[in-house]
N, C-alpha and C positions, 0 to 999 in steps of 0.2 A: 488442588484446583488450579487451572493453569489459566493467567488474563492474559488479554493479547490486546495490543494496543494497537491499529492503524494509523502511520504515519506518515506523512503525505504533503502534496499541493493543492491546487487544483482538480486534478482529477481523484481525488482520495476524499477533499471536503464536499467536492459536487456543486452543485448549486440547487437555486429553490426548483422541484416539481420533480425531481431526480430522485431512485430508487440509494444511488452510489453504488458502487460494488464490495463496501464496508456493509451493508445490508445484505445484497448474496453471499457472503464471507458467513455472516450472522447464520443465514439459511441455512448455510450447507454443513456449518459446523455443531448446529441442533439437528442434524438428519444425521449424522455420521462420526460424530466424535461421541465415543461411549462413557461420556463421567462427568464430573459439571465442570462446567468454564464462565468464565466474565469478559466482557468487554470493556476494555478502562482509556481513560484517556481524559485530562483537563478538560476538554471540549465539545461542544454537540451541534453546534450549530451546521449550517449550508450557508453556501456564498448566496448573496439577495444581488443579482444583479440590477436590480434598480437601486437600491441605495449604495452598493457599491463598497460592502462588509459583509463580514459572517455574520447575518444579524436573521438569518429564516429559519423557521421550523418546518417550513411548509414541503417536509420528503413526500414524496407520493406516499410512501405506506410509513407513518411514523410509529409504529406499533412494534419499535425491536429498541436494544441497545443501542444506543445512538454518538458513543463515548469516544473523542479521537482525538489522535494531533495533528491537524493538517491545516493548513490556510492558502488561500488562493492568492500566488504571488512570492510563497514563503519555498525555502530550499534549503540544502544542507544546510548553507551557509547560518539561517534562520534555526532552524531544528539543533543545530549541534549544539546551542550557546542552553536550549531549553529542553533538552533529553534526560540529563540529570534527576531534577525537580519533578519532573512528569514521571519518570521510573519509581522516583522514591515516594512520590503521593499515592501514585495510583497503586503501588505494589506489582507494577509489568512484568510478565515473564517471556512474555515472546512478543518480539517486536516484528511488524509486518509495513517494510518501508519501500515506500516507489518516491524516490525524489532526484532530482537531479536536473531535469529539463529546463525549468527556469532559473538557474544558477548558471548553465552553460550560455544560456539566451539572455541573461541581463547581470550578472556578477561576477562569475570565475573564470576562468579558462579548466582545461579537463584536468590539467596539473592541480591546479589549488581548487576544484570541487573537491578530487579525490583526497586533501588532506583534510577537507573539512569534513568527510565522511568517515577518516578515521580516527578523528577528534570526536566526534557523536557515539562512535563506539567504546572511546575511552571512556566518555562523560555517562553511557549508560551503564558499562559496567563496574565506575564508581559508584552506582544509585545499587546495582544489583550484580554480583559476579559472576552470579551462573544465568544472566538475560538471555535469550537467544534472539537472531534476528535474520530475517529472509528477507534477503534484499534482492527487488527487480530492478532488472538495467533500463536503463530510460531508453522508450519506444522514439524511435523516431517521428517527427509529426510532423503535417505539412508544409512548413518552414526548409526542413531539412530537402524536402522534396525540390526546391529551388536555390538553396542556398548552400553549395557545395564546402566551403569552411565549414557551416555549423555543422553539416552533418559528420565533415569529419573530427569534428568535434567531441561530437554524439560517440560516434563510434572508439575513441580516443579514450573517453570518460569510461564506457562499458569493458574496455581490457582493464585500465586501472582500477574498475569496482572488483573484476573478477579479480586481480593480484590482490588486492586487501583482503578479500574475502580469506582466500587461502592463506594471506600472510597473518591476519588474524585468528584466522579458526582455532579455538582452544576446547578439547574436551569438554572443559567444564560450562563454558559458554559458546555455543556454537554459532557457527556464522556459514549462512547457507545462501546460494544462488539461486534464485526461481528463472523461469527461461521464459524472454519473448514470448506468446504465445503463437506458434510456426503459422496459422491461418489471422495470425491480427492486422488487419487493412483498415487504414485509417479513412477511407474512402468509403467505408460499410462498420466501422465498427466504432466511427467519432460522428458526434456529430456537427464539428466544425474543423478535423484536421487533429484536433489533438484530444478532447474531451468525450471520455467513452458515452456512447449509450446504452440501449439497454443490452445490445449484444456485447459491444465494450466490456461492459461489468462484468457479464457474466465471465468473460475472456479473463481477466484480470485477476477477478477471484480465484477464476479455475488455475492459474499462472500456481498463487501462491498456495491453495490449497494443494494441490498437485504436489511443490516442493515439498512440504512438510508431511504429507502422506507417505510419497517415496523415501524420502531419506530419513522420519522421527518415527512413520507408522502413527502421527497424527491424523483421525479424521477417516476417510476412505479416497476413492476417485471421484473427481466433481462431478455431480449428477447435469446430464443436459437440461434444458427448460424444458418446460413442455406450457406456453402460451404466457401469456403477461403476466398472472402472477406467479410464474417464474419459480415454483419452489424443486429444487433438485428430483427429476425422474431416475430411482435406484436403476441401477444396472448399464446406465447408458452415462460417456462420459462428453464431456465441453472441454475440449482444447486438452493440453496440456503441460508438458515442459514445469468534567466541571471538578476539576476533581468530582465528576459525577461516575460512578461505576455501575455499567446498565449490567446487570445481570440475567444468565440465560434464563430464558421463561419458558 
């Protein structure tokens, strides 16, 4: 049985009234992955933006695995010191992490994200040797759109994830790149410049489902939506390129 743990920031925790794209992830790997699997991860909550902590339950559809690492605000920087602990509780086998954006926009420069990123991968594969992990490059967001450093910033960190990746890659524990997804517009696919919505999500998922189809033969091609509640239509694809453990239902 293989658990996957989503780890993330902001756009992986979500906030209250939000599907997240940890839920289409959920979806598409009960339409398409043939054997059982878990969702694990220390945490479950959504960011409450009125109280201004992970403190909501209130997903649009709370009726899935709900399990993750992510916190609104939190970055390598945050994730690397707590990967360890979280691999070794929850028993992670594949880690699925989109971090970086807020580390280059209030912590690191692209130099010291990228060692804090391969400090998270030492500190996982101490919890577990043979972890694997699909790492997406941090999307540009509309910050970048005006602010010519950061973006080259952005794009700075994205070569250094891609050199780690390869300079890490070990058979036994593999270390995999998911891709931008080539139709992602922040302008139609956030709904504030950087925080997907529901098209977002589905983009994001389909990013790492995609990777792990192509390269482990995890899962199949991401199914497109076919209306709000969004569950994977076979044949057609979307883009490409608590210590609680929720298990598949």
């Amino acid at each position: 049985m293989l658990r996957f743990m989503p780890v993330g920031d902001s756009m992986t925790i979500g906030s209250a009234g939000e599907h997240t794209w940890r839920y289409r992830m959920w979806q598409h790997l009960r339409a398409t992955y043939r054997a059982p699997f878990e969702v694990v991860g220390p945490r479950e909550t959504l960011y409450d933006k009125a109280t201004q902590g992970p403190t909501s339950y209130e997903y649009a559809d709370p009726d899935f695995p709900r399990a993750h690492l992510a916190g609104w605000g939190e970055g390598w920087l945050h994730m690397a010191p707590a990967i360890r602990e979280s691999v070794r509780s929850c028993r992670a086998d594949v880690l699925l992490v989109s971090l970086g954006l807020i580390d280059l926009g209030f912590y690191t420069n692209a130099e010291q994200t990228a060692a804090n990123a391969r400090e998270f991968v030492t500190e996982a594969r101490a919890a577990n040797p043979h972890v694997r992990v699909v790492l997406l490059p941090v999307i540009p967001n509309v910050r970048a759109e005006a602010d010519a450093p950061f973006a080259a910033e952005v794009a700075r960190f994205n070569e250094l994830l891609a050199k780690t990746a390869a300079n890490l890659d070990d058979p036994t524990s593999p270390l995999l790149m998911a891709s931008i997804p080539e139709s992602y517009d922040i302008h139609t696919d956030t709904y504030d410049g950087t925080h997907p919505n529901a098209n977002g999500e589905h983009k994001l998922a389909a990013a790492f489902a995609g990777a792990m189809h192509q390269a482990w033969g995890i899962g199949g091609e991401y199914g497109e939506p076919t209306g709000s509640a969004s569950h994977p239509a076979p044949g057609r694809t979307w883009g490409r390129g608590s210590s609680h453990r929720a298990v598949r239902r």
